[in-house]
C-alpha positions in Angstrom: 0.0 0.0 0.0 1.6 3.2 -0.7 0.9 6.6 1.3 0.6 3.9 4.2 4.0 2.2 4.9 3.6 1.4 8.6 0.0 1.0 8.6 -0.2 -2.2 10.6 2.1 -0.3 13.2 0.3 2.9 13.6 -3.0 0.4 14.4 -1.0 -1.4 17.0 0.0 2.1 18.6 -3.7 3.1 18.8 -4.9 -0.1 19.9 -2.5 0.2 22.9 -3.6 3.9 23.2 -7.2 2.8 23.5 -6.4 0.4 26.5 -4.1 2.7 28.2 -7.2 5.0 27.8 -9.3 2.6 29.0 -7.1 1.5 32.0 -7.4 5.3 33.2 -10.6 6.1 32.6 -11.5 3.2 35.1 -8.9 4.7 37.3 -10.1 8.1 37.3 -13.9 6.4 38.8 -11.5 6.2 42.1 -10.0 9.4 42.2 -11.6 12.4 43.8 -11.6 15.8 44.5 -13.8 18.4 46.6 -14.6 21.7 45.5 -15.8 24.5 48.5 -17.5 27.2 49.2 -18.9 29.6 52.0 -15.2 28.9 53.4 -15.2 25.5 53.1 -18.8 25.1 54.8 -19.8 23.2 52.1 -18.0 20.5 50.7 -18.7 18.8 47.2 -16.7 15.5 46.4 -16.6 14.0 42.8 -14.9 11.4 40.9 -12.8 11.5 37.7 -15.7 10.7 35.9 -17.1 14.1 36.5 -20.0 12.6 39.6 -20.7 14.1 42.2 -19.7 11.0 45.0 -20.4 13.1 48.6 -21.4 16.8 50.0 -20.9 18.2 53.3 -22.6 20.6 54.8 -21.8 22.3 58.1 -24.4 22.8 60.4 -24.1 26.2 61.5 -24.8 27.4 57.7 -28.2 25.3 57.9 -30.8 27.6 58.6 -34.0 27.2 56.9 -34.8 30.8 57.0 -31.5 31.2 54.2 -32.3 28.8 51.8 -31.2 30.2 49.0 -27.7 30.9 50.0 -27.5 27.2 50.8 -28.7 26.3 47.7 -26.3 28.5 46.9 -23.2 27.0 48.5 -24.1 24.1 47.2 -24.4 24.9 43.7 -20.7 26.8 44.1 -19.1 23.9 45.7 -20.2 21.8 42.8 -19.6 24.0 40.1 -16.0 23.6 41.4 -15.9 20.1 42.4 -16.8 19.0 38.6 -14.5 22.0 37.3 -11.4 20.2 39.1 -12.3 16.4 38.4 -12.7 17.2 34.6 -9.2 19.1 34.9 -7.8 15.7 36.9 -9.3 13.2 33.9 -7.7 16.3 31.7 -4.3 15.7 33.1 -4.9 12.0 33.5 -5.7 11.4 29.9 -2.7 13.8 28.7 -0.3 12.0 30.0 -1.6 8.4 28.4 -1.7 10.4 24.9 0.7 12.9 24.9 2.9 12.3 22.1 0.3 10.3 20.1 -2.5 12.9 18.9 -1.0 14.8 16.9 0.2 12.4 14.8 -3.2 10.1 14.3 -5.1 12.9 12.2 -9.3 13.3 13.4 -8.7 11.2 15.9 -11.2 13.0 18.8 -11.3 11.0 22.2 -13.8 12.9 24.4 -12.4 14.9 27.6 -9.4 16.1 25.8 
């Protein structure tokens, strides 16, 4: 085939990209990170797949008479809890195909 000398060699590369890729993405289900807010009254937790996985709430901010800036909190502390888990998978993926993207042309793997 000519235009494709090392066809059968480039495959093999992406093959093992796609399990490395694979291997991480399962790893990434265990890793966590917390965002906060209200100064770290409120806790959010998620996991490398981008889920929220726990939130914490200290007592003294419940008080059902402010609501809304618990709700508030909340919605903050999760905002920034998925902002740094899809960073982590980011950084995870990056390092399992750095090197190999730009060289396999349209090749889109989602996250990246």
């Amino acid at each position: 085939m000519t235009g494709f000398p090392n066809m059968s060699g480039m495959m093999k590369q992406i093959q093992e990209m796609q399990q490395r890729v694979a291997k991480v993405q399962e790893e990434l289900e265990g890793k966590t990170t917390t965002g906060e807010s209200g100064g770290g009254m409120v806790k959010v937790t998620a996991n490398g797949k981008q889920e929220v996985v726990s939130i914490k709430i200290d007592k003294e901010v419940v008080n059902p008479e402010e609501m809304d800036m618990l709700e508030d909190l909340i919605l903050a502390a999760t905002n920034k809890a998925l902002e740094n888990a899809g960073k982590m998978a980011k950084e995870e993926m990056s390092k399992v195909t750095s090197g190999m993207l730009p060289n396999i042309p349209g090749l889109n793997i989602p996250g990246l």
